[in-house]
mmCIF file as Biopython writes it, N, C-alpha, C and O atoms, coordinates in Angstrom:
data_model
#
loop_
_atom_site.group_PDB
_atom_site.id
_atom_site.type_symbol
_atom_site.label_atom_id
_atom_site.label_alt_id
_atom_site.label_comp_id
_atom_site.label_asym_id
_atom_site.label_entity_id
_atom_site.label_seq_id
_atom_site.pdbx_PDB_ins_code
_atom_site.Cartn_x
_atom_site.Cartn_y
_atom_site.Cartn_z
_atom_site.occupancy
_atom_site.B_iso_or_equiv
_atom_site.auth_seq_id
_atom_site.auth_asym_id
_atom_site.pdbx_PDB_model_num
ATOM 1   N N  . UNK A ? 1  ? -56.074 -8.708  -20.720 1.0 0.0 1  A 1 
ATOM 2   C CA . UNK A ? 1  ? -56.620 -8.316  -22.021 1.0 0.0 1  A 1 
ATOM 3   C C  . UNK A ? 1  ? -55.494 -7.918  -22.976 1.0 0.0 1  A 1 
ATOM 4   O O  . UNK A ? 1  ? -55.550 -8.436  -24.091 1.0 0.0 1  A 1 
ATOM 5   N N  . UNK A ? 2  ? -54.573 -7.161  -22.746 1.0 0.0 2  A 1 
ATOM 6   C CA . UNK A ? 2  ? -53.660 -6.282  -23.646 1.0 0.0 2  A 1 
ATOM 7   C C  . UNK A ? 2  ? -52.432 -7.813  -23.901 1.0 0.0 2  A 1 
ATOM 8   O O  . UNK A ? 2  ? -51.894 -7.817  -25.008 1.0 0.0 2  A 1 
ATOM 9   N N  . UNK A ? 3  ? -51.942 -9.303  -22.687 1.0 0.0 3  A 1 
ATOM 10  C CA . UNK A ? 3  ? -51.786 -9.982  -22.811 1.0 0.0 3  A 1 
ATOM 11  C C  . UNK A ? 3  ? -52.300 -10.526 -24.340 1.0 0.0 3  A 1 
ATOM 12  O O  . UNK A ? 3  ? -51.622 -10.561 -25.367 1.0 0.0 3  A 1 
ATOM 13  N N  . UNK A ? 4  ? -53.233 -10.797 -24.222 1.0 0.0 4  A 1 
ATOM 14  C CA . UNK A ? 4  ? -54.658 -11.530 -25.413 1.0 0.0 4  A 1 
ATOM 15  C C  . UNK A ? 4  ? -54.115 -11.107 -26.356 1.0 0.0 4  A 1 
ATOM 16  O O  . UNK A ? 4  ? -53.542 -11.752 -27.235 1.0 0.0 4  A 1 
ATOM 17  N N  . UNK A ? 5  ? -54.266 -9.779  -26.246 1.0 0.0 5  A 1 
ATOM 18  C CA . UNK A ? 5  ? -54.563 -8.770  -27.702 1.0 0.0 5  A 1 
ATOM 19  C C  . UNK A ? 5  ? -52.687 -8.840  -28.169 1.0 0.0 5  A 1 
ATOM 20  O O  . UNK A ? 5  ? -52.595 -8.488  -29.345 1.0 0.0 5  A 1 
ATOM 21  N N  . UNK A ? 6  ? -51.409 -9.154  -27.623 1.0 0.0 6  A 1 
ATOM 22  C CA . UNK A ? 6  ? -50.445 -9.187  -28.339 1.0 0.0 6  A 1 
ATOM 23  C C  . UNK A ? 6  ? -50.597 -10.381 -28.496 1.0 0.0 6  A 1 
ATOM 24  O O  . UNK A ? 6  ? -50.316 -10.506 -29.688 1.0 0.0 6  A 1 
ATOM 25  N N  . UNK A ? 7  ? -50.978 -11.869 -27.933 1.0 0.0 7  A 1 
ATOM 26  C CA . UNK A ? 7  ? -51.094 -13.034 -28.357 1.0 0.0 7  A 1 
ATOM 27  C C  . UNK A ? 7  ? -51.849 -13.055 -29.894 1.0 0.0 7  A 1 
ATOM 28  O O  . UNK A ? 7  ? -51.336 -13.821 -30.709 1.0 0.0 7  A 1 
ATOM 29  N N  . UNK A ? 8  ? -52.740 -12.457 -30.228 1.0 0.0 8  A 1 
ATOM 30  C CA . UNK A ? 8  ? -53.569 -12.476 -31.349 1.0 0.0 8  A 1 
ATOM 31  C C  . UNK A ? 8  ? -52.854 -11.760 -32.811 1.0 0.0 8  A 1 
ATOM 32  O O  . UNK A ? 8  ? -52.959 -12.121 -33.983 1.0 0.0 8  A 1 
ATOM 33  N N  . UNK A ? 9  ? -51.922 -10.335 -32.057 1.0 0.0 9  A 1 
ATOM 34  C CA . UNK A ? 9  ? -51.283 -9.996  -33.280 1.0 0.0 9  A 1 
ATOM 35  C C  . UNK A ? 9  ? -50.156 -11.014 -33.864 1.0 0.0 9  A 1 
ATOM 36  O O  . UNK A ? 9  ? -50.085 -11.290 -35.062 1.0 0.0 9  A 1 
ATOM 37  N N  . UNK A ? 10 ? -49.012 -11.703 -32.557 1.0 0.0 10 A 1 
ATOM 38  C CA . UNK A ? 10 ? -48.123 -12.495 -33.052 1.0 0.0 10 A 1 
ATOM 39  C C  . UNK A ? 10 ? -49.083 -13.411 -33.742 1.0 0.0 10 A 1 
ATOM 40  O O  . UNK A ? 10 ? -49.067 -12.867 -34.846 1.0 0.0 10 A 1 
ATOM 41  N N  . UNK A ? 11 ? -49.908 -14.416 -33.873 1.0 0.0 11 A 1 
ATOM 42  C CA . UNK A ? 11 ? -50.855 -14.978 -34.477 1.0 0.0 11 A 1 
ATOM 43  C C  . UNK A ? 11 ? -50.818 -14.236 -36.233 1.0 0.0 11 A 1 
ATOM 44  O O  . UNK A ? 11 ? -50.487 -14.637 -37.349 1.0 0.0 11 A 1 
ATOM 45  N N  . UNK A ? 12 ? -51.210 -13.331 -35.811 1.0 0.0 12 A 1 
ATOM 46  C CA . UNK A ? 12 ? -51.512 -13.175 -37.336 1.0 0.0 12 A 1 
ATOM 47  C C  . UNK A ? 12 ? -50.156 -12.818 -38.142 1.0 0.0 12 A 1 
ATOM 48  O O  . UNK A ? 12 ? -49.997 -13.188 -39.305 1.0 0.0 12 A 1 
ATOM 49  N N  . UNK A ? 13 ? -49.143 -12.029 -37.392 1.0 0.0 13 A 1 
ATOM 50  C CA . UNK A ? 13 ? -47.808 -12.260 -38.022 1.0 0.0 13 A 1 
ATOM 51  C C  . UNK A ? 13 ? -47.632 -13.276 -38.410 1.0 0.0 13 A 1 
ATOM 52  O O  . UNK A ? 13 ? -47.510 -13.376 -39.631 1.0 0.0 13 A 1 
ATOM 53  N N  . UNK A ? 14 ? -47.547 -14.354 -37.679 1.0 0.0 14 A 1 
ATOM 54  C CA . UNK A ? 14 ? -47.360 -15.799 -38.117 1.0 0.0 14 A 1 
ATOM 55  C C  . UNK A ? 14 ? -48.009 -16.425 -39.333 1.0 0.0 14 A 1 
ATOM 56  O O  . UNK A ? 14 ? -47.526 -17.263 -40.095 1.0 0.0 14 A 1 
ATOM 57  N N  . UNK A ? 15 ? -49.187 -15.856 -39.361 1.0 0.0 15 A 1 
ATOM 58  C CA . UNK A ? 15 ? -49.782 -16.468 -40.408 1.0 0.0 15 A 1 
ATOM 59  C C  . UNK A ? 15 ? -49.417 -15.445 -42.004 1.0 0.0 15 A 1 
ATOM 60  O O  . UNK A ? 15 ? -49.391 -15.974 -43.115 1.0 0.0 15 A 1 
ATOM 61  N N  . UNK A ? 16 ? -49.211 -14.195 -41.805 1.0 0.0 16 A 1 
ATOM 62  C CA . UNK A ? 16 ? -48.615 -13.461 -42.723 1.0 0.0 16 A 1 
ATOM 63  C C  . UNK A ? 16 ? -47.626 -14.321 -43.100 1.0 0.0 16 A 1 
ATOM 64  O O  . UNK A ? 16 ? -47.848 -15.174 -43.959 1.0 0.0 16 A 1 
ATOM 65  N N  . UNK A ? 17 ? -46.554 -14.208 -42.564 1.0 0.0 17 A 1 
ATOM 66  C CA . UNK A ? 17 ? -45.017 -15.127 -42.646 1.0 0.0 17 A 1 
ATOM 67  C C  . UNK A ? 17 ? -45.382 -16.366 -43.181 1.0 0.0 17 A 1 
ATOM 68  O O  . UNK A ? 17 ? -44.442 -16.864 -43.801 1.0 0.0 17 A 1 
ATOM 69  N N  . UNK A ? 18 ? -46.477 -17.107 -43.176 1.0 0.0 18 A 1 
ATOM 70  C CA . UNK A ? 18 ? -46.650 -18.457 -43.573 1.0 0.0 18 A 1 
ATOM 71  C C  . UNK A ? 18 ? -46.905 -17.891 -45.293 1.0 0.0 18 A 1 
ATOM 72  O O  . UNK A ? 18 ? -46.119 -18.040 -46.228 1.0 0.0 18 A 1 
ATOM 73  N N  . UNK A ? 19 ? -48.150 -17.271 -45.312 1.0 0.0 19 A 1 
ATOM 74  C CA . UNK A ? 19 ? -48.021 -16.810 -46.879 1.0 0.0 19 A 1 
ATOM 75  C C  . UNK A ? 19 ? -47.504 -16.459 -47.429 1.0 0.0 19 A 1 
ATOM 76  O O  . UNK A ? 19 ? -47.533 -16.829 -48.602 1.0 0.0 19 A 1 
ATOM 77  N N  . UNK A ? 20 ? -46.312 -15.110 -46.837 1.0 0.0 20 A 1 
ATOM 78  C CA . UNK A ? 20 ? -45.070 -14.859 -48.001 1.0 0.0 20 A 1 
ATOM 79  C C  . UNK A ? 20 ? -44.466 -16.184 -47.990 1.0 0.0 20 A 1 
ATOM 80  O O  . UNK A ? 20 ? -43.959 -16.280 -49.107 1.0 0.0 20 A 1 
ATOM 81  N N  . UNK A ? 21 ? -44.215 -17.375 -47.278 1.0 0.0 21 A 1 
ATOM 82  C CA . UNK A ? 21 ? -43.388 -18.381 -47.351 1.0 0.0 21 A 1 
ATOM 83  C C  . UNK A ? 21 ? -43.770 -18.999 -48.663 1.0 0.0 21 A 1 
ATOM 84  O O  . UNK A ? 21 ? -43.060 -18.888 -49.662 1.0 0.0 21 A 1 
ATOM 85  N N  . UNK A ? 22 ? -44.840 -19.613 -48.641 1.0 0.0 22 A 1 
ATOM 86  C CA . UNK A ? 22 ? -45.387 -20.090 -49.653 1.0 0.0 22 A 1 
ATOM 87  C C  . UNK A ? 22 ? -45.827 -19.632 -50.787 1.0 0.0 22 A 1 
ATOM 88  O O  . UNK A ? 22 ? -46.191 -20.369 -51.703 1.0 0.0 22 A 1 
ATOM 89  N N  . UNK A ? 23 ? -45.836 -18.018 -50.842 1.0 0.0 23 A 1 
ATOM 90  C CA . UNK A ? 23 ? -45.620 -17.711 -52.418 1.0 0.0 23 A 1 
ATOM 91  C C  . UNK A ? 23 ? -44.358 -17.576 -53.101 1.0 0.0 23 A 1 
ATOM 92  O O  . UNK A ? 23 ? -44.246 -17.813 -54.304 1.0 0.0 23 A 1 
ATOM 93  N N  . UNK A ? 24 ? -42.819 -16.971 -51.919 1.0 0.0 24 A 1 
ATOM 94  C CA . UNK A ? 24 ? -41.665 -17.306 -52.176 1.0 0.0 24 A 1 
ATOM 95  C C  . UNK A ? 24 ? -41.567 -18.836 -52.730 1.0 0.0 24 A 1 
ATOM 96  O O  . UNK A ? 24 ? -40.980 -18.927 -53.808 1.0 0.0 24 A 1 
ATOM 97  N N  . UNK A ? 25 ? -42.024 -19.990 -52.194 1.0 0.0 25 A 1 
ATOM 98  C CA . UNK A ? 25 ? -42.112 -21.681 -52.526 1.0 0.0 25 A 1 
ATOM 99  C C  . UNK A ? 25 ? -42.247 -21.771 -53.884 1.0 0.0 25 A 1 
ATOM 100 O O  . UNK A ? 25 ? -41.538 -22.340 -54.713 1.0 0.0 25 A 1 
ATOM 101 N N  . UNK A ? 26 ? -43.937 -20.701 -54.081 1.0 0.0 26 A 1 
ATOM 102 C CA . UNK A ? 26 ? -44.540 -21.034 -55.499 1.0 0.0 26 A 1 
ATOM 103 C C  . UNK A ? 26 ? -43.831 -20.439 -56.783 1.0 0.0 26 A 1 
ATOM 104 O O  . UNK A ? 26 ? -43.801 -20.981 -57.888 1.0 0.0 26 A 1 
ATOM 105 N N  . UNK A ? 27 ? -43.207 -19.101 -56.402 1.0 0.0 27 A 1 
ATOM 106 C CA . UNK A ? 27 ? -42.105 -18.558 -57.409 1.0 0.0 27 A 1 
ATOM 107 C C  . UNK A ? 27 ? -40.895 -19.422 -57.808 1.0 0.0 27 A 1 
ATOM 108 O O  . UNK A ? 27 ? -40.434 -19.279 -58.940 1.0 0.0 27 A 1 
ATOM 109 N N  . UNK A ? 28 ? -40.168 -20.603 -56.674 1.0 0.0 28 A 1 
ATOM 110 C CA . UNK A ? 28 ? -39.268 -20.821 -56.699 1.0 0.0 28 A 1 
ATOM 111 C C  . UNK A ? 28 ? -39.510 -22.039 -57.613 1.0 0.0 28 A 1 
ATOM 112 O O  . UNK A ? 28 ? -38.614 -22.471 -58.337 1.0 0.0 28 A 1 
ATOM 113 N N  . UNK A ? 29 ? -40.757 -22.587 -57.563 1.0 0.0 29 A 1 
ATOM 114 C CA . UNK A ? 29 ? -41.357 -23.975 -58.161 1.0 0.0 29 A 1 
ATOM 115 C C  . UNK A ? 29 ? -41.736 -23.145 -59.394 1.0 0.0 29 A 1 
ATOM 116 O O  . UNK A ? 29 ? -41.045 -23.464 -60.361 1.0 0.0 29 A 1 
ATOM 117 N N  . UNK A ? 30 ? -42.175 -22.667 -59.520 1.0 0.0 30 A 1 
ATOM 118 C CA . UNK A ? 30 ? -41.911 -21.871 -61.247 1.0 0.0 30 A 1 
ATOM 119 C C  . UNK A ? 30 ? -41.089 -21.448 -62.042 1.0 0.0 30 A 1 
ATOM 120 O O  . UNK A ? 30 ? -41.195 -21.283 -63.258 1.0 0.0 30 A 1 
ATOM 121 N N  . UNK A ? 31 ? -39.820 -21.172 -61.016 1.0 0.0 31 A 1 
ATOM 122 C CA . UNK A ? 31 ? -39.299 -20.845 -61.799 1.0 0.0 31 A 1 
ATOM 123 C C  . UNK A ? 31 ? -37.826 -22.146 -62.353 1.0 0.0 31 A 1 
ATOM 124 O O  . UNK A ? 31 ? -36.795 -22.043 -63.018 1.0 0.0 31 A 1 
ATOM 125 N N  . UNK A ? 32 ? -38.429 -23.101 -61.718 1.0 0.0 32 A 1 
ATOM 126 C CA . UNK A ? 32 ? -37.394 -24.766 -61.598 1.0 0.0 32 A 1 
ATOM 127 C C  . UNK A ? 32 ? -38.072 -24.859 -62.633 1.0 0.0 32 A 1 
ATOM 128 O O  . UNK A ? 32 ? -37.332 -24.583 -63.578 1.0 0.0 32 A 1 
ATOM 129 N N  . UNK A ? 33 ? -39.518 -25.202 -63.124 1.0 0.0 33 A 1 
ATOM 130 C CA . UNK A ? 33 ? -39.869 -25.407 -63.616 1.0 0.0 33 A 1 
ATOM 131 C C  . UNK A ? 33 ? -40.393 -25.055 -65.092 1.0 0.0 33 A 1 
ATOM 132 O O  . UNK A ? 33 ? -41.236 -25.633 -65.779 1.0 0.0 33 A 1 
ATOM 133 N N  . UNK A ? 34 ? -39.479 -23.717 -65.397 1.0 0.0 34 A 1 
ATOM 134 C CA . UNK A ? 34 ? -39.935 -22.935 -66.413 1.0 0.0 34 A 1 
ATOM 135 C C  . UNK A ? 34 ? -38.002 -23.428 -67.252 1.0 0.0 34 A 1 
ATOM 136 O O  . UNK A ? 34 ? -37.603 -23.487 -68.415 1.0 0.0 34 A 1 
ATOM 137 N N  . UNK A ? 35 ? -37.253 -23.700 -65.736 1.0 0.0 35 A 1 
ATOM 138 C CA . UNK A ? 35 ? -35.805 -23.931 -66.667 1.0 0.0 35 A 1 
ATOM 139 C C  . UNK A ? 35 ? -35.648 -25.406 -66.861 1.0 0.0 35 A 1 
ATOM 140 O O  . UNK A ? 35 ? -34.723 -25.598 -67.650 1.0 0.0 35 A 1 
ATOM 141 N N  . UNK A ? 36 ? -36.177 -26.494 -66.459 1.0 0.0 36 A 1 
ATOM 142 C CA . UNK A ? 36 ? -36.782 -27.585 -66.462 1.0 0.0 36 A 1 
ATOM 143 C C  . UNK A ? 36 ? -37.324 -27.677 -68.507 1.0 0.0 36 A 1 
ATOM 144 O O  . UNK A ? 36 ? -36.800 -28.157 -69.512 1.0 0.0 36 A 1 
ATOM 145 N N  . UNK A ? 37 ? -38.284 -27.106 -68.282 1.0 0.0 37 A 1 
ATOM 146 C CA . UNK A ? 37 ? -39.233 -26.631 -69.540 1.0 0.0 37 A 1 
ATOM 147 C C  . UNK A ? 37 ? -37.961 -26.212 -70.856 1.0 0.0 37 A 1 
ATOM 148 O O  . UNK A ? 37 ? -37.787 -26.716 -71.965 1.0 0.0 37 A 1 
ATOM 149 N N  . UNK A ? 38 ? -37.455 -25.433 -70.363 1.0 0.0 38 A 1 
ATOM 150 C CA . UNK A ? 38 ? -36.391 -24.823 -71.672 1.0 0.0 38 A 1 
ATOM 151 C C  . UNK A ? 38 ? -35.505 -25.881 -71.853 1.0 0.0 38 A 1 
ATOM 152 O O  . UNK A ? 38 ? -35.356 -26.216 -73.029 1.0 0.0 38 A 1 
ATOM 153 N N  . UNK A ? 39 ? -34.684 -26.689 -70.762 1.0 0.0 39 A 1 
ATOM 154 C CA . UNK A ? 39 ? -33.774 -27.556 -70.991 1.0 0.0 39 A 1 
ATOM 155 C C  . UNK A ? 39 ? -34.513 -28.808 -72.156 1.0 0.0 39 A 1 
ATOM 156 O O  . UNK A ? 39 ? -34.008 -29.371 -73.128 1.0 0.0 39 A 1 
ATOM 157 N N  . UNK A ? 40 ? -35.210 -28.860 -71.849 1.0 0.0 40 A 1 
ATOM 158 C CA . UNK A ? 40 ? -35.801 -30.019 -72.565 1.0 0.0 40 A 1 
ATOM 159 C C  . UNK A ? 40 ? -36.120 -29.597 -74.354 1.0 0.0 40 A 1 
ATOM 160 O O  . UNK A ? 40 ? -36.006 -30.163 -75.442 1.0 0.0 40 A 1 
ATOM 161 N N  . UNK A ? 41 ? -36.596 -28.192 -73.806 1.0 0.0 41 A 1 
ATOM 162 C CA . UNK A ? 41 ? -37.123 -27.886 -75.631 1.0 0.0 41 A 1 
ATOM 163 C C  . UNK A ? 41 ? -35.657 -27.761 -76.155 1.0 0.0 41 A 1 
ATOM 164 O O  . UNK A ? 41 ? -35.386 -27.932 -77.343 1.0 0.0 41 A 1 
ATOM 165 N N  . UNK A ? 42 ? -34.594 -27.411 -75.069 1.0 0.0 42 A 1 
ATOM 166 C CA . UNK A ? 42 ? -33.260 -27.614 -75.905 1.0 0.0 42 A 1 
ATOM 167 C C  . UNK A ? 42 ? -32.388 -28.924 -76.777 1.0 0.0 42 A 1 
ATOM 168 O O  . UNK A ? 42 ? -31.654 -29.092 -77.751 1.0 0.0 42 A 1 
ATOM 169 N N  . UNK A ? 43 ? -33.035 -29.649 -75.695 1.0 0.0 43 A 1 
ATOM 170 C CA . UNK A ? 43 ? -32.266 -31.000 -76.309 1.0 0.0 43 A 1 
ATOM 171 C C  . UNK A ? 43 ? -32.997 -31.809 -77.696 1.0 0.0 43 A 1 
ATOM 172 O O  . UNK A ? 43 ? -32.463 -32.807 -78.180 1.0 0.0 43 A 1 
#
């Protein structure tokens, strides 16, 4: 049982770690994309 029950927390760590991953992703794609955006209104 207590086996199980640390199998289930690493589980959800994992899946924590997957979402900060992918909002770190989504900041990083915003923010390419916001200097992307300026370069252009520059030229």
């Amino acid at each position: 049982m207590a086996l199980d029950n640390i199998g289930h927390q690493q589980k959800k760590n994992h899946n924590l770690q997957l979402q900060v991953f992918k909002q770190i992703l989504k900041l990083i794609l915003l923010i390419q994309m916001k200097k992307e955006i300026k370069l252009k209104m520059d030229i």
